[in-house]
Residue frames as qw, qx, qy, qz and C-alpha x, y, z in Angstrom:
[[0.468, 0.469, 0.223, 0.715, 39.10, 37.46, -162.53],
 [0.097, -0.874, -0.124, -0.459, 37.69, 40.28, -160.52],
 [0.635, -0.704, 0.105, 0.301, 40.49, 39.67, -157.77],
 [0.677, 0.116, 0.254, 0.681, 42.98, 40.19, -160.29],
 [0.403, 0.438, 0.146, 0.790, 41.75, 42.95, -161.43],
 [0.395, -0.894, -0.126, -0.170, 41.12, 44.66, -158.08],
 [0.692, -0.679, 0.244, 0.009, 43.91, 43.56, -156.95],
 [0.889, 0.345, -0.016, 0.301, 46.58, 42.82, -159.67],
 [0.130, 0.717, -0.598, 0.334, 49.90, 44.71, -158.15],
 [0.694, -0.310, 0.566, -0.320, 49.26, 41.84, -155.22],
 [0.922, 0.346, 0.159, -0.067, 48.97, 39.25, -158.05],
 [0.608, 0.652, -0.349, 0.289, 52.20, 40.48, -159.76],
 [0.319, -0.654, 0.585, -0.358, 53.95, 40.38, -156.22],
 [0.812, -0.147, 0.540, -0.164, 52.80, 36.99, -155.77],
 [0.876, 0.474, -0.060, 0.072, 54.13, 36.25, -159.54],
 [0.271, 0.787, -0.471, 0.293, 57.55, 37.78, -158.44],
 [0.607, -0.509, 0.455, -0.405, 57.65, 35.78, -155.39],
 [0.919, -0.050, 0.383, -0.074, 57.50, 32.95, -156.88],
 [0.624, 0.612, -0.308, 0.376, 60.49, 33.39, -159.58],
 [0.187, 0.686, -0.571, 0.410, 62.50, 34.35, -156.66],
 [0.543, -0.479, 0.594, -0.351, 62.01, 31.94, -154.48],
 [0.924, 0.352, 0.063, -0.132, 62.52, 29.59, -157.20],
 [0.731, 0.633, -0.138, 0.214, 65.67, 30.78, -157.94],
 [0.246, -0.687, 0.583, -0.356, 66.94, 31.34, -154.56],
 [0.912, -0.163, 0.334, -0.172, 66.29, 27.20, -154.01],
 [0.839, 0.529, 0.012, 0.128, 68.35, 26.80, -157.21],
 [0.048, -0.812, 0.425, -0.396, 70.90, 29.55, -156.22],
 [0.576, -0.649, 0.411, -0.280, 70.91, 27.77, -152.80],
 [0.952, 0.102, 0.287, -0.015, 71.14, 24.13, -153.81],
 [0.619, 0.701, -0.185, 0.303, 74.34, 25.16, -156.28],
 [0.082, -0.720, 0.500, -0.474, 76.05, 26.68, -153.68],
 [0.765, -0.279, 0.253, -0.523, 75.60, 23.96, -151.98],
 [0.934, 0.347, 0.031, 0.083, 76.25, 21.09, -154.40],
 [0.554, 0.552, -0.404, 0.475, 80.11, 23.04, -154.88],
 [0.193, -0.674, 0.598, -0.389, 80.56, 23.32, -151.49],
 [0.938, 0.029, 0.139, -0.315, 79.87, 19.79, -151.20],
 [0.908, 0.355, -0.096, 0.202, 81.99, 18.51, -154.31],
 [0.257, 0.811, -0.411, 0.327, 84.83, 20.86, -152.97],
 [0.373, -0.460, 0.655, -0.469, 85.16, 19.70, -148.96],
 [0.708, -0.197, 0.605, -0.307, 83.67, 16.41, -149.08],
 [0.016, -0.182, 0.878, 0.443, 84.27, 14.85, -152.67],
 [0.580, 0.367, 0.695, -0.215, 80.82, 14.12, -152.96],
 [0.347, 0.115, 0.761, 0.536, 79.80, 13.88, -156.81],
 [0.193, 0.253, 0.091, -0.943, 77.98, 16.71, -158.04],
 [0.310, 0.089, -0.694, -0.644, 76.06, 14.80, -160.34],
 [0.325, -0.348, -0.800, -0.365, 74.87, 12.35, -158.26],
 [0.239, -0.218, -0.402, 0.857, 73.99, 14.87, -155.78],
 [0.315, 0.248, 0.068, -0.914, 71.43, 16.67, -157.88],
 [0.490, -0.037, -0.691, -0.530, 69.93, 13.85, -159.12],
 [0.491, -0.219, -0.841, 0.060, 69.25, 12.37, -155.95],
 [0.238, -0.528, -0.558, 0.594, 68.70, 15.56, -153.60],
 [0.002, -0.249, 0.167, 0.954, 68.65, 18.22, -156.11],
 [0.384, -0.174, -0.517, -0.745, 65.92, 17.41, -158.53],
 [0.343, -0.600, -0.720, 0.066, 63.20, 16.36, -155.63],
 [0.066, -0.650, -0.395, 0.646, 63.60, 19.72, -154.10],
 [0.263, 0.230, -0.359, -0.866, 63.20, 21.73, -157.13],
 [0.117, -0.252, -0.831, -0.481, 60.57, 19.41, -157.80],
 [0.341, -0.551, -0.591, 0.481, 58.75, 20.24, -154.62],
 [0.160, -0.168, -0.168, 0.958, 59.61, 23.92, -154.49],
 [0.276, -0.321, -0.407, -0.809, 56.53, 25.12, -157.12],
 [0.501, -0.559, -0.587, -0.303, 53.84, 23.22, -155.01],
 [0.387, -0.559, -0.357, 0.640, 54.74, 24.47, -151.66],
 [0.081, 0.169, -0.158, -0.970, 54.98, 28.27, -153.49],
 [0.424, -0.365, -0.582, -0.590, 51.41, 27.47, -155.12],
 [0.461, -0.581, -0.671, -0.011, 49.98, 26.41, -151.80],
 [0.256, -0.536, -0.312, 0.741, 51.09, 29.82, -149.96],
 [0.154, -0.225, -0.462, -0.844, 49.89, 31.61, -153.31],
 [0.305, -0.323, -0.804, -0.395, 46.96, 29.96, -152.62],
 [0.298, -0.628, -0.668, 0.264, 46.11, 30.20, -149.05],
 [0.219, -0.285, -0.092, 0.929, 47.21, 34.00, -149.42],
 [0.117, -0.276, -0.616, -0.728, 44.46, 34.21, -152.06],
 [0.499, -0.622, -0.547, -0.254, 41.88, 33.05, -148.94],
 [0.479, -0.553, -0.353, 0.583, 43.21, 35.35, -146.61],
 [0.030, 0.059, 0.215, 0.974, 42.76, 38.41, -149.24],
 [0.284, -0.401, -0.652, -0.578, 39.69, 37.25, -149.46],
 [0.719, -0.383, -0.555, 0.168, 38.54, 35.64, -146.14],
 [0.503, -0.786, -0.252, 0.256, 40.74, 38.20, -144.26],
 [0.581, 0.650, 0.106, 0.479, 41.69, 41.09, -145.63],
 [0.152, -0.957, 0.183, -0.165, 42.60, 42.99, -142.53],
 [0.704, -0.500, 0.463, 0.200, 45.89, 40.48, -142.02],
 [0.734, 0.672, -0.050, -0.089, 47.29, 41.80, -144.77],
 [0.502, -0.510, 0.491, 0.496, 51.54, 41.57, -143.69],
 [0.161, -0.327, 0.702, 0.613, 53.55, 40.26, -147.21],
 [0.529, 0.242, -0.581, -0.569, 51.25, 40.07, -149.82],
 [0.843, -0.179, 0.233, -0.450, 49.13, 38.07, -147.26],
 [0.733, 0.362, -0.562, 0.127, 51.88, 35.58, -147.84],
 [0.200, -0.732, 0.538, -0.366, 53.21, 33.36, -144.84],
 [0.713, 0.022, -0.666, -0.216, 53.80, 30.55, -143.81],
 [0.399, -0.145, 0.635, -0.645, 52.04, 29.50, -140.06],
 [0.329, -0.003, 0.902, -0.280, 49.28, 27.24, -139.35],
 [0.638, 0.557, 0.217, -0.486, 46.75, 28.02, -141.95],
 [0.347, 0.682, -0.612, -0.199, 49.50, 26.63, -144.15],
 [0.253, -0.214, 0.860, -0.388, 50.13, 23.76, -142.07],
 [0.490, 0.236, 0.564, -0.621, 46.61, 22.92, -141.94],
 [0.778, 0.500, 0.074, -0.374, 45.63, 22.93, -145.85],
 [0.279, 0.513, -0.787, -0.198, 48.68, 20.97, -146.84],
 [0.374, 0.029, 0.754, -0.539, 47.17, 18.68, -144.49],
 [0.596, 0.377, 0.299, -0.643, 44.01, 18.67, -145.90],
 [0.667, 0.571, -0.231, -0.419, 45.11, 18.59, -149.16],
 [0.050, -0.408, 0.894, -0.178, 47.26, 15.46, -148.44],
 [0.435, 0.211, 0.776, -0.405, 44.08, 13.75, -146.92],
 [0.659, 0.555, 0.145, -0.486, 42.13, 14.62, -150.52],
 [0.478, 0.614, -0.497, -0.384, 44.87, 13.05, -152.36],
 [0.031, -0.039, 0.997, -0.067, 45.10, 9.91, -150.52],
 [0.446, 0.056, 0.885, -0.122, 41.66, 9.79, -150.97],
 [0.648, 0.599, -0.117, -0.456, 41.40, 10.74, -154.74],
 [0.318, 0.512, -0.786, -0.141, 44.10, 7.96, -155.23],
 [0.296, -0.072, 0.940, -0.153, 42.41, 5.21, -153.16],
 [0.499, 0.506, 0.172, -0.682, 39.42, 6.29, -155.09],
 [0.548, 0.576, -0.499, -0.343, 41.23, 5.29, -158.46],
 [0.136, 0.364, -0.916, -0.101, 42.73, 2.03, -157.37],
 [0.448, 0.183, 0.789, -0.378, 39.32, 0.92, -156.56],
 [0.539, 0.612, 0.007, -0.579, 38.31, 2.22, -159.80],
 [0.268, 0.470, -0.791, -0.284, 41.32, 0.44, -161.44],
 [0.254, -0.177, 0.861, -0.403, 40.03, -2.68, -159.31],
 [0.712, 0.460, 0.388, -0.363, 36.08, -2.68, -160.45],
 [0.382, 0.581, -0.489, -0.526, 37.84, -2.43, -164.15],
 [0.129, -0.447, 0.874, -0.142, 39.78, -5.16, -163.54],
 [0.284, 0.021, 0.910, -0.302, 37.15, -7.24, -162.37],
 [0.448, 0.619, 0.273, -0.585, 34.22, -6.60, -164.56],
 [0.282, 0.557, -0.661, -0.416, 37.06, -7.34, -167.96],
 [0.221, -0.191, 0.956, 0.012, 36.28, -10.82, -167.84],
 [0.251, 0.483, 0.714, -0.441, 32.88, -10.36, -167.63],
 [0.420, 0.799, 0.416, 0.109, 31.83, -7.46, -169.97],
 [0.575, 0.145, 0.117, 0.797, 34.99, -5.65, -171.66],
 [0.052, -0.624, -0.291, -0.723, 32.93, -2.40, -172.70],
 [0.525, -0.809, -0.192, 0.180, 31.59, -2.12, -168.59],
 [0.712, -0.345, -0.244, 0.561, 35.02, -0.93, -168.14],
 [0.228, 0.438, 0.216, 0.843, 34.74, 2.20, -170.00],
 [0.302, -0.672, -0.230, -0.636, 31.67, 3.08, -167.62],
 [0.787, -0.360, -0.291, 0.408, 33.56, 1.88, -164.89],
 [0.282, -0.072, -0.093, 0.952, 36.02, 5.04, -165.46],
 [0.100, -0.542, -0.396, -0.735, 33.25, 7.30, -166.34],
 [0.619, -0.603, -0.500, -0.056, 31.35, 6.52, -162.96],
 [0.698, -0.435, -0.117, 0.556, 34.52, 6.82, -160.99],
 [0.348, 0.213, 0.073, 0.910, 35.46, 10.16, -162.58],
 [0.321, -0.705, -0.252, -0.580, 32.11, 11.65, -162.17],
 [0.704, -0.612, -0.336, 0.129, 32.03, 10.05, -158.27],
 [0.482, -0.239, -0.153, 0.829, 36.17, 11.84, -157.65],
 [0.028, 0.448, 0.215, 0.867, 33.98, 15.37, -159.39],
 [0.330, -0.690, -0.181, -0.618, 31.17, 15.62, -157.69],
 [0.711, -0.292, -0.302, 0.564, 33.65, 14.71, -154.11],
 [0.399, 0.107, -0.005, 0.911, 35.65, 17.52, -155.11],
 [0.069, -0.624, -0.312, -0.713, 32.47, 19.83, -155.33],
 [0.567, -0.749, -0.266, -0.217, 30.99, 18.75, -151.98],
 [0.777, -0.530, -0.227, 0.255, 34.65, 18.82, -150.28],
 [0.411, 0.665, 0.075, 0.619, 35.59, 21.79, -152.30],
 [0.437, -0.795, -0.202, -0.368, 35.47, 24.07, -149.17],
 [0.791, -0.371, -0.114, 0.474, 38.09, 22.41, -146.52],
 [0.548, 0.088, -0.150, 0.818, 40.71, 24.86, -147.67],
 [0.106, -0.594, -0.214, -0.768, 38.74, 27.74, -147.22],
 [0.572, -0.763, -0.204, -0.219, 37.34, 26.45, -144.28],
 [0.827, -0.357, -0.217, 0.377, 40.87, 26.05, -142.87],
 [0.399, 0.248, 0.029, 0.882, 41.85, 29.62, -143.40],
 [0.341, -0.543, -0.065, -0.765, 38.55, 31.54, -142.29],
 [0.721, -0.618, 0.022, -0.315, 38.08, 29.42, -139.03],
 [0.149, 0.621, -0.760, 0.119, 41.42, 27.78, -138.59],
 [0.646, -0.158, 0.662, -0.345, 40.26, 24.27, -138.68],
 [0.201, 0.108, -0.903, -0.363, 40.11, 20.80, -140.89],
 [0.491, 0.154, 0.481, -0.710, 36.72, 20.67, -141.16],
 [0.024, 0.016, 0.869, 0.494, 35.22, 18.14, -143.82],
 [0.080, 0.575, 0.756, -0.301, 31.81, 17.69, -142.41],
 [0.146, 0.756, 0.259, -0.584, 30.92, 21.54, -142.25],
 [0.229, 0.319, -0.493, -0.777, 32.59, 21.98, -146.09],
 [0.177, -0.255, -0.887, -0.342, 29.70, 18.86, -146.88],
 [0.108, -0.573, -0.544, 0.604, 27.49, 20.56, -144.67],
 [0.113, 0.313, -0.244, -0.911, 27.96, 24.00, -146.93],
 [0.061, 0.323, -0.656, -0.679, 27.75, 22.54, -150.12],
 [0.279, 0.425, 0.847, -0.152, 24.40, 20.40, -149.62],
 [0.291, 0.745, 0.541, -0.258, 22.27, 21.49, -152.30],
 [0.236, 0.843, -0.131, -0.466, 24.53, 23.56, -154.11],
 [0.583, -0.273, 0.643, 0.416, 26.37, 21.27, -156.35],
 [0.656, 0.488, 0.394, 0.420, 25.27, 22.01, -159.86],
 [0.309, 0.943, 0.051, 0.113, 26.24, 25.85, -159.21],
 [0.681, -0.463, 0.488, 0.290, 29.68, 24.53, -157.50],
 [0.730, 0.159, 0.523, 0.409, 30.02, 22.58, -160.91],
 [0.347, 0.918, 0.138, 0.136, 29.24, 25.82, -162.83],
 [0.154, -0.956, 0.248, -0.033, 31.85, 27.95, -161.04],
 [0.766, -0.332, 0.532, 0.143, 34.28, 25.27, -161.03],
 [0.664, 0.344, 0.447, 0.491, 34.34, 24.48, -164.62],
 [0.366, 0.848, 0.061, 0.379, 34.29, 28.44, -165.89],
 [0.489, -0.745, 0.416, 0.180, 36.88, 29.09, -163.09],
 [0.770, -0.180, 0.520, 0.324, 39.02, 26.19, -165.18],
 [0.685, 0.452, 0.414, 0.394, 38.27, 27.41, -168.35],
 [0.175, -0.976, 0.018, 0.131, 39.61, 30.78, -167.37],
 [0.430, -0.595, 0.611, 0.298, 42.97, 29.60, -166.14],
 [0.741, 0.235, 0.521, 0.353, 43.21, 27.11, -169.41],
 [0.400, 0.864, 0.164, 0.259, 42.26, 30.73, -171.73],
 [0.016, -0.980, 0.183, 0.074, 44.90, 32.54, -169.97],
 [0.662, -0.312, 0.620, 0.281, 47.41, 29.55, -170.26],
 [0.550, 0.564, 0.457, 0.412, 46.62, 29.57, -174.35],
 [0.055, -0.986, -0.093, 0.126, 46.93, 33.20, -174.20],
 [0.536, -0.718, 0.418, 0.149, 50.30, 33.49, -172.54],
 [0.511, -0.206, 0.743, 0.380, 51.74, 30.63, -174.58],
 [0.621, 0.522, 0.418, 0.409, 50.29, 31.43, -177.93],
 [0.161, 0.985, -0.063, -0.023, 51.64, 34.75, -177.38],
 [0.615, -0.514, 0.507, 0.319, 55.29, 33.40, -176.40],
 [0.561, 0.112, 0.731, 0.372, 55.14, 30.99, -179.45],
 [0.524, 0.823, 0.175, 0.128, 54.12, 33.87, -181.60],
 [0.092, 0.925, -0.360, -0.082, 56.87, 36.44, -180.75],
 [0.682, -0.298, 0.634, 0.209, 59.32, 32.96, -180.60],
 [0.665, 0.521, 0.531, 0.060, 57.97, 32.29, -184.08],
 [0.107, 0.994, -0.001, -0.001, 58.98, 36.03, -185.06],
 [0.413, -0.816, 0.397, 0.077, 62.09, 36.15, -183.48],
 [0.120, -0.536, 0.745, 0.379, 63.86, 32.96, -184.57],
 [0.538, 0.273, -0.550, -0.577, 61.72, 31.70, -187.22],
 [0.938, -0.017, -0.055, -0.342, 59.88, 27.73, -187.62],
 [0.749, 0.320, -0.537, 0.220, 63.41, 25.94, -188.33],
 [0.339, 0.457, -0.550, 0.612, 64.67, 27.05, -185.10],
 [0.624, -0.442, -0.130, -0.631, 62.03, 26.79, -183.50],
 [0.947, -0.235, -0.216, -0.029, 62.71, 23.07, -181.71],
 [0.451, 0.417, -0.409, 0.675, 66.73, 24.50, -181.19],
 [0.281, -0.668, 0.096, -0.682, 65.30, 27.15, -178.37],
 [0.831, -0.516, 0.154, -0.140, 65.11, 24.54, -175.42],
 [0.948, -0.147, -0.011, 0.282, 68.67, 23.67, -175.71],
 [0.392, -0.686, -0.018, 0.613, 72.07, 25.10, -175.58],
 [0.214, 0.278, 0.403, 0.845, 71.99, 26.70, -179.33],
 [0.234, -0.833, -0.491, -0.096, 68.70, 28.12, -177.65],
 [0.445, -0.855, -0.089, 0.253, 70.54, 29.46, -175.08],
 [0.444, -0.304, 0.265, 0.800, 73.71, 30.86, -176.94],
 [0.135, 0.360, 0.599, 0.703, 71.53, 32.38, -179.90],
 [0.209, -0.609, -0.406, -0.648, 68.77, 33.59, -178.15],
 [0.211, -0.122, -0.819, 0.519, 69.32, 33.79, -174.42],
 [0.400, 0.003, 0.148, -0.904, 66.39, 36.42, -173.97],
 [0.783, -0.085, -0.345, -0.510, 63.93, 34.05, -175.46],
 [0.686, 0.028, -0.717, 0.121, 65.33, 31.27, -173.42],
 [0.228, -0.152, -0.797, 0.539, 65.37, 32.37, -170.35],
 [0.375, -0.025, 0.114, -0.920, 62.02, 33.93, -170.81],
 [0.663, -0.055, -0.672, -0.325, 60.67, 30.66, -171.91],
 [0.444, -0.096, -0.784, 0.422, 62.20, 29.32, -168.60],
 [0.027, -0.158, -0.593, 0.789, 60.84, 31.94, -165.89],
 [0.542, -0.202, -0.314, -0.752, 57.25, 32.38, -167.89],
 [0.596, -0.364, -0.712, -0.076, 55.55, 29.27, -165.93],
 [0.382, -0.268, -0.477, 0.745, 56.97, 30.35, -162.72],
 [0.029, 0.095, 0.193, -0.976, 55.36, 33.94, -163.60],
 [0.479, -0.152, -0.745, -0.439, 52.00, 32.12, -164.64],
 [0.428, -0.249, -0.859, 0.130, 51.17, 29.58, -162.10],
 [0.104, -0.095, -0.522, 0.841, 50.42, 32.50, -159.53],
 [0.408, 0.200, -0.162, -0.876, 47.85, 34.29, -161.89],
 [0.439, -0.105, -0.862, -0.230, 46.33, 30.32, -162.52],
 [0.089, -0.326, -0.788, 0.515, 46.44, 29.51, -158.35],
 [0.139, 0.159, 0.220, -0.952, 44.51, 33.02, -158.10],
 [0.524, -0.031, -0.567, -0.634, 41.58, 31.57, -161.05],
 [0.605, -0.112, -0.784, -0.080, 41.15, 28.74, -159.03],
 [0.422, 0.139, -0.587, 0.677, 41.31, 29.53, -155.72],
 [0.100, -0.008, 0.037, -0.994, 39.57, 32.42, -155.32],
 [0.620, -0.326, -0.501, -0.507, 35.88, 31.15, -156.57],
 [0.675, -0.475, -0.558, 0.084, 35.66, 28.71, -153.32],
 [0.224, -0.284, -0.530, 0.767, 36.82, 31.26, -150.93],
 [0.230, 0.001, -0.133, -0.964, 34.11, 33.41, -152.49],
 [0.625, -0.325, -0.492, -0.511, 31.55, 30.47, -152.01],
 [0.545, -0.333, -0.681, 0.359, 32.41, 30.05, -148.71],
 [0.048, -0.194, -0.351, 0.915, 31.92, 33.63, -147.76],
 [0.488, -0.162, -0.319, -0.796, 28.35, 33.65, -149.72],
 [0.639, -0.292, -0.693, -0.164, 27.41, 30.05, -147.82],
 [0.425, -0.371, -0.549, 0.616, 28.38, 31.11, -144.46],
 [0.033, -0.503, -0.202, -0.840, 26.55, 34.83, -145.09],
 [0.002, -0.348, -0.812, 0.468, 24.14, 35.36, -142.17],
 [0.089, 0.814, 0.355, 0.451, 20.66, 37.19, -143.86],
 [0.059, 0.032, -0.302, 0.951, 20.22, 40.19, -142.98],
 [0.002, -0.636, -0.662, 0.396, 17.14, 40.62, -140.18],
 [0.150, 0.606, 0.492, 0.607, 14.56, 42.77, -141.64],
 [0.157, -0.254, 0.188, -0.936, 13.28, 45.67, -139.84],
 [0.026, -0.475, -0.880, -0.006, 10.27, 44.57, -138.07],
 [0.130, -0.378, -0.402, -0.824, 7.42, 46.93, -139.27],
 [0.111, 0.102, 0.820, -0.553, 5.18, 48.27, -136.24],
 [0.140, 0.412, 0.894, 0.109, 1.53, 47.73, -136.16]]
C-alpha cells in the first residue's frame, strides 16, 4: 500500500495501460477478423473462436506480468525509470520463464497429490482429506521459500532459484505473514471496488434489473454502467499486481541489505 500511495499517478498509468492495450488487441483483432471475412472468406465466427478468444485470453496475463516486473524495477531500480518503468526486454523474458518453471512445478506437485489421494482411497478414505491438506501446505510453504526468483530476476538479471532459497532460509513464518496480509489487501480492495459498483448498479437500475446489465438490454438501457462494469477489472488488476508484487521486491531488498560497518571506536 505504501507504493501506491507514494506513487499512485504511476499506478493509475499502469491502470490506463492496461485498458488500452486491451482494447487495442480487441480493436486490432476486429480489424483483422473483417479484413479476413472480406478478402479471404474466412468465417468470422469461427475465426474468433479459434484465434480470437485465446489471444484476448492471453492479453491480461502478459499486461499483469509487465505491471508486475515494472513494480520491481520501481522498486529494485528506480533510476530506469523510461514508461512507467514499463517494457518489455529481458527482465520480462526471464520471469515469464520463471514463472512457467513454478507452474509446471505447482502442477506436477498436484498430480502427485491427486496420485497419493488416489492411492491411499482404498486404504483409508478420510487420509485423503490430509493428503490435500499436506500437499497444499507443501505448494505454500514452496511458494514462500521460492517467492524471490522474480525479484531476483529483475535486480540481478538472472533465474536464480537456489539464491531466492538461499534468502528465504529462516524467514518463512514472516514471508507467510507478509504474504497473507499482502492477499488480504488485494481481496479488501477487490470487495471495495465491487461492493461499490454493485451499490451505485443497485441505485441506478434497481434489484429487478439487476441480472439484465450483462447483456444487451444492459447495454441499450444503461450503456454507462455496462461498459463500466466491462473496463473496471482491467482498471483493477494493476492496483491488485502492485499489492502483491511489491512486498517480495521489498523482501528482497531488506534480505540482500549489507549492515552497515560500525565506526570502529579508538582506544
Amino acid at each position: 500500500m505504501q507504493l501506491l500511495r507514494r506513487h499512485w499517478r504511476i499506478a493509475v498509468g499502469w491502470a490506463v495501460f492496461n485498458l488500452l492495450a486491451m482494447g487495442a488487441v480487441v480493436i486490432a483483432f476486429v480489424i483483422v477478423g473483417v479484413v479476413a471475412a472480406t478478402l479471404a472468406g474466412v468465417d468470422s465466427a469461427t475465426l474468433g473462436a479459434t484465434v480470437g478468444a485465446p489471444v484476448i485470453a492471453i492479453t491480461p496475463p502478459i499486461v499483469w506480468l509487465l505491471t508486475g516486473c515494472a513494480v520491481h524495477r520501481l522498486i529494485l531500480r528506480p533510476e530506469e525509470r523510461g514508461f512507467l518503468y514499463l517494457r518489455v526486454g529481458p527482465d520480462e523474458v526471464r520471469s515469464l520463464v520463471a514463472l512457467l518453471v513454478l507452474s509446471i512445478g505447482a502442477a506436477a506437485l498436484a498430480l502427485a497429490s491427486v496420485a497419493a489421494g488416489r492411492a491411499v482411497l482404498p486404504v483409508a478414505p478420510r487420509a485423503t482429506f490430509g493428503v490435500a491438506v499436506a500437499a497444499a501446505v507443501l505448494a505454500y510453504g514452496l511458494s514462500m521459500r521460492f517467492g524471490l526468483v522474480l525479484p531476483i530476476c529483475v535486480a540481478e538479471g538472472r533465474i536464480d532459484f537456489a539464491r531466492s532459497w538461499r534468502l528465504t532460509r529462516g524467514q518463512g513464518w514472516a514471508l507467510v505473514g507478509m504474504s497473507l496480509l499482502s492477499i488480504c489487501l488485494a481481496l479488501l480492495l477487490s470487495v471495495l471496488v465491487w461492493g461499490g459498483f454493485f451499490v451505485l448498479t443497485l441505485a441506478v437500475v434497481g434489484f429487478r434489473e439487476l441480472g439484465e446489465l450483462a447483456g444487451p438490454e444492459g447495454f441499450k438501457n444503461h450503456t454507462g454502467l455496462f461498459l463500466l462494469q466491462a473496463i473496471a477489472p482491467f482498471l483493477l488488476s494493476p492496483f491488485v499486481v502492485a499489492i502483491t508484487w511489491a512486498p517480495w521486491a521489498e523482501a528482497y531488498r531488506v534480505l540482500t541489505a549489507q549492515p552497515v560497518a560500525e565506526p570502529e571506536i579508538p582506544a
